[in-house]
Residue frames relative to the residue before (quaternion, step in Angstrom):
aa qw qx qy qz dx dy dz
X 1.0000 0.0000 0.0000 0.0000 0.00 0.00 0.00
X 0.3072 -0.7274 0.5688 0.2303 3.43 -0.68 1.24
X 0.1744 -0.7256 0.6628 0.0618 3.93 -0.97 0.24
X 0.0444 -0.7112 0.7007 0.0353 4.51 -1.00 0.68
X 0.1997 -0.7880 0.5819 -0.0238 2.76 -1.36 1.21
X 0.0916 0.8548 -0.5053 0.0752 3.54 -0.16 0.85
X 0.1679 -0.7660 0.6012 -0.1535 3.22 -1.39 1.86
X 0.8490 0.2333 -0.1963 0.4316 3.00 -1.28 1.16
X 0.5401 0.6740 -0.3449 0.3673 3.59 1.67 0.70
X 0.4366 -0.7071 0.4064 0.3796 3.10 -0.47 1.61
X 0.4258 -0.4228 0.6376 0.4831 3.82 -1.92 -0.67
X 0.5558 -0.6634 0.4136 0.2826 2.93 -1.44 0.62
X 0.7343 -0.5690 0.2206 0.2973 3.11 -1.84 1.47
X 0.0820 -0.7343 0.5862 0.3324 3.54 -0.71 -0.21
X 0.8202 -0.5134 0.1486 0.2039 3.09 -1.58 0.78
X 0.4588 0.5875 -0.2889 0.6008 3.35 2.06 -0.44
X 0.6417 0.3597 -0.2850 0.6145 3.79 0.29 -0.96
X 0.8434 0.2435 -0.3975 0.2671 4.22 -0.10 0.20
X 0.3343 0.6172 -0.4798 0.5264 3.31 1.97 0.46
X 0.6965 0.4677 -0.3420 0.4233 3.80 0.71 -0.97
X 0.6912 0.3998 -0.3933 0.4557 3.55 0.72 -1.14
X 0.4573 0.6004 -0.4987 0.4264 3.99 1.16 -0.60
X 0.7637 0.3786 -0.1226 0.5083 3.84 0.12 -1.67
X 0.6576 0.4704 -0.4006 0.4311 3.71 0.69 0.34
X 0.5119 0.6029 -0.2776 0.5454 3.40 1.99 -0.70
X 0.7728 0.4719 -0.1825 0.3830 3.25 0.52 -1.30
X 0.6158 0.4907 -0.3669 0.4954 3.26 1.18 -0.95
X 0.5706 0.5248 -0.3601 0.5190 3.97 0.87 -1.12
X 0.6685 0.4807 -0.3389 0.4551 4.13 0.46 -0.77
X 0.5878 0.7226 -0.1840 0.3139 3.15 1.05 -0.68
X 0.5395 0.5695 0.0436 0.6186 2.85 1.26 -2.41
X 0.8868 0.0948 -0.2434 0.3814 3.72 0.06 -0.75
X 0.4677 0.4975 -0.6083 0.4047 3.71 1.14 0.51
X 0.6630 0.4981 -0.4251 0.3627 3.75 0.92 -0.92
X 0.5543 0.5298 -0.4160 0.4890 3.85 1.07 -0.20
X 0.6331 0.5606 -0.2859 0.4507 3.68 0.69 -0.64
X 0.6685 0.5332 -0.2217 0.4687 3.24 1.31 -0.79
X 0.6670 0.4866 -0.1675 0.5388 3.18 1.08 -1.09
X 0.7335 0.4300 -0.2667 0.4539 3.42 0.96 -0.36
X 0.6116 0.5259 -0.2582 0.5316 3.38 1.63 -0.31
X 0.6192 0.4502 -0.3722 0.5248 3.68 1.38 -0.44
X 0.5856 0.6192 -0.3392 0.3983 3.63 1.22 -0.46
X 0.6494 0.6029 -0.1491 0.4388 3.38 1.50 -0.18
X 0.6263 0.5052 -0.2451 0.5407 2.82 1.22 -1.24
X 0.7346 0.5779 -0.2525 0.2503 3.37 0.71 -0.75
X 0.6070 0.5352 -0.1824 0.5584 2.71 1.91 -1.37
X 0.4723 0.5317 -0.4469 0.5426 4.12 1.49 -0.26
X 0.7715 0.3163 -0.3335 0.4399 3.48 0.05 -1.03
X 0.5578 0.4454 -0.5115 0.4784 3.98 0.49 -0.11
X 0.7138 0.4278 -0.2973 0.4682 3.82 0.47 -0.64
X 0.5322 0.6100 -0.3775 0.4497 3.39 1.20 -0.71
X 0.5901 0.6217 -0.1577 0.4903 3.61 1.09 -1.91
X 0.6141 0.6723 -0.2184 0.3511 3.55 0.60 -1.19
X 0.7291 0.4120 -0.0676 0.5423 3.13 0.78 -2.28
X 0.7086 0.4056 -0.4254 0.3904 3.96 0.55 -0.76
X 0.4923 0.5643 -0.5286 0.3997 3.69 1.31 -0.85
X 0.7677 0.4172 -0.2988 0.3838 3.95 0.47 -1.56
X 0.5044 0.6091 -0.4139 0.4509 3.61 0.69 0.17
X 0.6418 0.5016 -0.2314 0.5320 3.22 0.50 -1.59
X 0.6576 0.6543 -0.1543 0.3400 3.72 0.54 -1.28
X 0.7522 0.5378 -0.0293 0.3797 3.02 1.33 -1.52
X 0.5266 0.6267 -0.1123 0.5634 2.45 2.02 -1.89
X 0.6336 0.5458 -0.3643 0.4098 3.47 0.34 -1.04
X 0.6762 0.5915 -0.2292 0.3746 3.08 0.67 -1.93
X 0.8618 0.2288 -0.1746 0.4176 3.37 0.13 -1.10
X 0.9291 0.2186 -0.2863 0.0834 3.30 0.98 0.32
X 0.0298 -0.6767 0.5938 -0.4342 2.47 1.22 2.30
X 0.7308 0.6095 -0.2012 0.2324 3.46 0.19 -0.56
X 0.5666 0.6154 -0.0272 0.5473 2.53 1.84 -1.66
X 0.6373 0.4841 -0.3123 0.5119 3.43 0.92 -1.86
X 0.6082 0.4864 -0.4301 0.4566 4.23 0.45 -1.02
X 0.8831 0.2290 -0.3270 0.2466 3.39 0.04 -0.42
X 0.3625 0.6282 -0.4253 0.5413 3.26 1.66 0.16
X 0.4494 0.7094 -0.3281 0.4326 3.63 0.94 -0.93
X 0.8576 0.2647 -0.0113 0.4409 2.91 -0.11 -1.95
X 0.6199 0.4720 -0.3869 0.4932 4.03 0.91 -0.49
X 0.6445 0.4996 -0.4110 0.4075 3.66 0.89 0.02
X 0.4922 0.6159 -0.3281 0.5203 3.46 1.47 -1.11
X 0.6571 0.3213 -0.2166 0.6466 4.10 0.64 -1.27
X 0.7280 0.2565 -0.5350 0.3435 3.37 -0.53 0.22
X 0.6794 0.4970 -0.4170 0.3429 3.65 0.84 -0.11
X 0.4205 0.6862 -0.3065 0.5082 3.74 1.81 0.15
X 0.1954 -0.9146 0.3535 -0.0183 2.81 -0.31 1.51
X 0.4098 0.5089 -0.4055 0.6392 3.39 2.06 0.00
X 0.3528 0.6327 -0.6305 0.2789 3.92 0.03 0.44
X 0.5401 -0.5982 0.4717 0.3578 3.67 -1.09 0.22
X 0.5020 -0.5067 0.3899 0.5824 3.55 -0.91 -0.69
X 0.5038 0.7058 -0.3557 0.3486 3.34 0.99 -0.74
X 0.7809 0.3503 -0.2262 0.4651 3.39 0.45 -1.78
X 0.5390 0.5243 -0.4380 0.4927 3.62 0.89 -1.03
X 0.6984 0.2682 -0.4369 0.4995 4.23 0.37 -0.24
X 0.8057 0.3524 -0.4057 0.2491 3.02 -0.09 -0.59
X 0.3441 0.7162 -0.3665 0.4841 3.55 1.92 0.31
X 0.5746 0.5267 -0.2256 0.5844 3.53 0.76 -1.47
């Protein structure tokens, strides 16, 4: 003869006590989409401050390098129009 033991089993729910555990789920689902939300808008923001960041250093950079740049473009046009230049410099001018 076979015989089942069973421990630690609730009685069964009644229908008042699974509307609550329903509305205790939902409320908790709730609570953590509105955290998810709040934690996703906290990002976005911090992307677009970093986003903001990188165009300032671009712009910046851009600037930077091409003031420089323009002087020597400047000046390699001025030497390429010199006409006592070797062949050499005149290439390595070009």
């Amino acid at each position: 003869m076979w015989k089942e033991t069973v421990k630690a089993k609730s009685l069964p729910w009644d229908e008042v006590e699974i509307e609550t555990a329903s509305e205790l789920r939902s409320t908790l689902m709730l609570a953590a989409l509105e955290f998810s939300q709040q934690s996703l808008k906290l990002e976005a923001e911090r992307a677009q401050v970093a986003s903001q960041a990188k165009s300032s250093f671009l712009a910046r950079m851009s600037h930077e390098l091409r003031t420089p740049l323009n002087a020597i473009l400047g000046c390699t046009q001025l030497m390429n129009l010199d006409n006592s230049l070797t062949q050499t410099i005149g290439e390595y001018v070009n």
